[in-house]
C-alpha positions in Angstrom: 16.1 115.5 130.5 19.6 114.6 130.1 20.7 115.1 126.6 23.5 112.9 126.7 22.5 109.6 124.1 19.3 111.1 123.3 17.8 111.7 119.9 17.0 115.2 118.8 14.8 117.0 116.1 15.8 120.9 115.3 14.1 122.8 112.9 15.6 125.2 110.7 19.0 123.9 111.7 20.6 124.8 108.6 21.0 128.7 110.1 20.4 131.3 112.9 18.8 129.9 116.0 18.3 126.2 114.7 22.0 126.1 113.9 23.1 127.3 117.2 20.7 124.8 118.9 21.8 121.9 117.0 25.9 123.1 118.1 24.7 122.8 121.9 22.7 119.6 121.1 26.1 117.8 120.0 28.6 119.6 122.0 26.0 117.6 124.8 26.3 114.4 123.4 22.6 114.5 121.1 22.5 112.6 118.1 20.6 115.6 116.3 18.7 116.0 112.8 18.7 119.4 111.4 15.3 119.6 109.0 15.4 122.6 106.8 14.2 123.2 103.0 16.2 121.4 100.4 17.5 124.9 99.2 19.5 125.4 102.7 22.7 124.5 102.8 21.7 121.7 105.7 23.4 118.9 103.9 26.6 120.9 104.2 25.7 121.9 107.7 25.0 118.4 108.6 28.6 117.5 107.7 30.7 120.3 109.2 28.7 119.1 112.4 30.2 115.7 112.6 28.7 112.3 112.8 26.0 112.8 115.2 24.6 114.9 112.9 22.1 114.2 109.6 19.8 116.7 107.4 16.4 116.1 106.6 14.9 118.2 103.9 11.7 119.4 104.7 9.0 121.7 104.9 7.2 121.9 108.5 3.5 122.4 107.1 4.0 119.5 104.9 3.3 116.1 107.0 4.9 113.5 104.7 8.6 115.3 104.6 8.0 116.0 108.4 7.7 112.4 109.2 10.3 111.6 106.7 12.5 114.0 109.8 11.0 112.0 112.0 12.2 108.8 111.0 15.6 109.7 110.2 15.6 110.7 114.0 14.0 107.9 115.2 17.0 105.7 113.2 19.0 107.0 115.8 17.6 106.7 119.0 14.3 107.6 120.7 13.4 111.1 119.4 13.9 113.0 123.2 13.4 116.4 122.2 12.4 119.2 119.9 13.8 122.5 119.3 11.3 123.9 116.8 13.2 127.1 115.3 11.5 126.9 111.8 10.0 130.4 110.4 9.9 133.7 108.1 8.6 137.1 108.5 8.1 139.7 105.6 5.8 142.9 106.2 2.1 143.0 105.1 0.3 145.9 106.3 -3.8 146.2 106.4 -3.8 149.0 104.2 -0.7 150.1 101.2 0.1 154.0 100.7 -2.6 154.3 98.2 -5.2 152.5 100.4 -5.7 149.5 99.2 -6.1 146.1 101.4 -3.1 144.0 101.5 -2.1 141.1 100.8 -4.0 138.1 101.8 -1.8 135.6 100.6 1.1 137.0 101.7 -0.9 136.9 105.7 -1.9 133.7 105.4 1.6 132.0 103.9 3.1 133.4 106.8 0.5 131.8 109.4 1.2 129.1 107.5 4.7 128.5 107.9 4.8 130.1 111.3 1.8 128.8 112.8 0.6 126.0 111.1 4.3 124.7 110.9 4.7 124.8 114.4 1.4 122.6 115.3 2.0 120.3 112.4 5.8 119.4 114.0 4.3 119.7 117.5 1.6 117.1 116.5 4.2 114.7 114.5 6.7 114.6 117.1 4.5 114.6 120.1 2.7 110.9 118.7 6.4 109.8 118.3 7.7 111.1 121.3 4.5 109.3 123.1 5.7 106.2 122.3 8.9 106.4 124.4 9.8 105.1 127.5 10.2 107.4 130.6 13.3 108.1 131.8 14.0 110.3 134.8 9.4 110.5 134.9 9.5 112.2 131.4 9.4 111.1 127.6 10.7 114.2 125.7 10.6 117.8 125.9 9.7 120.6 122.8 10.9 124.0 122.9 9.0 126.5 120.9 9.9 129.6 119.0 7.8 133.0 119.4 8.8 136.5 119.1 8.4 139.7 121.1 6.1 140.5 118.1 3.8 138.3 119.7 3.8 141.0 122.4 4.2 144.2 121.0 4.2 143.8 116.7 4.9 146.6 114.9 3.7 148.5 112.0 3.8 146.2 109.1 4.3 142.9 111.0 1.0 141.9 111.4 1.0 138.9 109.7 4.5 137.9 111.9 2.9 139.1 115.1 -0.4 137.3 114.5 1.4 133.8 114.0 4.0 134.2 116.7 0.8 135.3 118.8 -0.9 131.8 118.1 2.2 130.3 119.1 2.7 131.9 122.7 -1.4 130.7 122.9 -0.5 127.2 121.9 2.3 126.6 124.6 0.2 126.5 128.0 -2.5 124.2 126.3 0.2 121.9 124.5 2.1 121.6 127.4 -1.4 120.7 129.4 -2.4 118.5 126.5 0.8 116.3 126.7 1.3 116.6 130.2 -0.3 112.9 130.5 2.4 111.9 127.9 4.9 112.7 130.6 6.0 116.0 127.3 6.7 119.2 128.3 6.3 122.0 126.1 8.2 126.0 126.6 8.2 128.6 124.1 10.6 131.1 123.9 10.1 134.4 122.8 13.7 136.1 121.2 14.3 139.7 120.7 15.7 141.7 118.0 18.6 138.9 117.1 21.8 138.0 114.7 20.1 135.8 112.5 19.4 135.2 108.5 16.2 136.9 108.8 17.8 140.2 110.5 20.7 140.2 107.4 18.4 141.8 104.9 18.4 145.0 107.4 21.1 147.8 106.7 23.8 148.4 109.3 22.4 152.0 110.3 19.4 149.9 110.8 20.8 147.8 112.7 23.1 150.0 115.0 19.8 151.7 116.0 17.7 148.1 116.9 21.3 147.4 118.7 20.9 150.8 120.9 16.7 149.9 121.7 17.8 147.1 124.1 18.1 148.6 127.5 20.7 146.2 128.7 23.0 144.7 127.2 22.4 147.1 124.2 23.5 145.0 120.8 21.8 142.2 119.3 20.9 138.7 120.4 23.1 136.3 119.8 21.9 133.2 118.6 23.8 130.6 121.2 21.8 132.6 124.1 18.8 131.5 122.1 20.4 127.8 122.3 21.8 128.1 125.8 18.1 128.9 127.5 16.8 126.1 124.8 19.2 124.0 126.5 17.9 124.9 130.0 14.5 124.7 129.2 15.1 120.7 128.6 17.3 120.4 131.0 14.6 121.7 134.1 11.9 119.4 134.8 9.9 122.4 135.8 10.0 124.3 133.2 6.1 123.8 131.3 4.1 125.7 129.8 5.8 128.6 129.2 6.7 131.4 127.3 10.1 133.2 128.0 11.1 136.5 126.9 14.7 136.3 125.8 15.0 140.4 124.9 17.0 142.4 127.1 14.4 144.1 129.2 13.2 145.5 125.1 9.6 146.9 124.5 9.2 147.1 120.5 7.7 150.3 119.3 5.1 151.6 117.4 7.8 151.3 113.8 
């Protein structure tokens, strides 16, 4: 899929991995919607971005605001491709010190967003993306976000590892699903990265996640998120995957 002219959706755009995707998008030539909650700064984001770019406040597990995206992007072209970067952790463990189950509501909000967000935007854009003509024997391409929690979670991540999980199990059957819809579907699966979400972590803390990656031994930096995200659409034969993006890392037990 050439990028060049196209239409683009990018989910949590308004930081992290979204924002670098979105950069890549419109240094390519995209016309590219960031859709993040209406407490990012996406509006701002949208602006420092140039005219190819708009915000669309929304919430992925909601389907009105999603389509609301939707047609914002569709305004501007045929909606090509997806980069669905949208998420949140926060630790849950089965059991607190003193014994007691945890949190239920905590688990599920986070399968909610994680999970739940990722096959509500998958199902939205997918009917839109349907709709397209083909050009070059495809009609749009979605990229996926996991984790290596999906893989190897650790203690207190169960809720993050479960979702991410569901979303490395949805890729091979999305990607089969749409494959008579001329869509492609990939996943990729990030290591311990530079984002938002890592910020709340001391810098001991993260001096020693920097030192667990074999090779190259520091975090991942977002634009080598967006620069496989931009391979992945840009190779027909890439489907139905789920890519590791972690430095030869294997998570441990804490």
């Amino acid at each position: 899929m050439q990028t060049h002219g196209i239409s683009a959706l990018v989910t949590g755009g308004a930081s992290g991995l979204g924002l670098a995707s979105a950069k890549r998008l419109v240094a390519q030539g995209a016309m590219v919607v960031i859709a993040d909650l209406p407490s990012s700064p996406g509006e701002e984001i949208a602006a420092s971005l140039g005219p190819n770019v708009r915000f669309a406040p929304a919430d992925v597990t909601t389907e009105a605001s999603m389509e609301a995206a939707l047609d914002l992007v569709e305004s501007l072209g045929a909606l090509r491709v997806l980069v669905h970067c949208a998420g949140r952790g926060g630790p849950v463990r089965l059991l607190d010190k003193e014994g007691r189950p945890g949190s239920l509501e905590a688990y599920e909000n986070i399968i909610r967003i994680n999970l739940i967000g990722t096959f509500n935007t998958l199902r939205l854009t997918a009917a839109r993306m349907a709709r397209n003509e083909p050009v070059d024997g495809e009609r749009g391409v979605c990229v996926l976000t996991a984790s290596v929690a999906a893989y190897e979670g650790q203690i207190g991540q169960i809720p993050y590892a479960s979702s991410k999980a569901g979303v490395v199990g949805m890729t091979i059957v999305a990607a089969r699903d749409l494959a008579s819809k001329l869509i492609r579907v990939c996943t990729i699966a990030p290591g311990i990265f530079n984002t938002p979400m890592l910020a709340r972590v001391s810098e001991e803390a993260r001096k020693t996640l920097s030192a667990s990656v074999p090779h190259p031994a520091r975090l991942g930096l977002p634009d080598e998120y967006a620069q496989l995200a931009m391979h992945i659409v840009s190779n027909q034969m890439l489907n139905g995957e789920t890519i590791r993006l972690d430095g030869a890392l294997r998570m441990a037990p804490r």
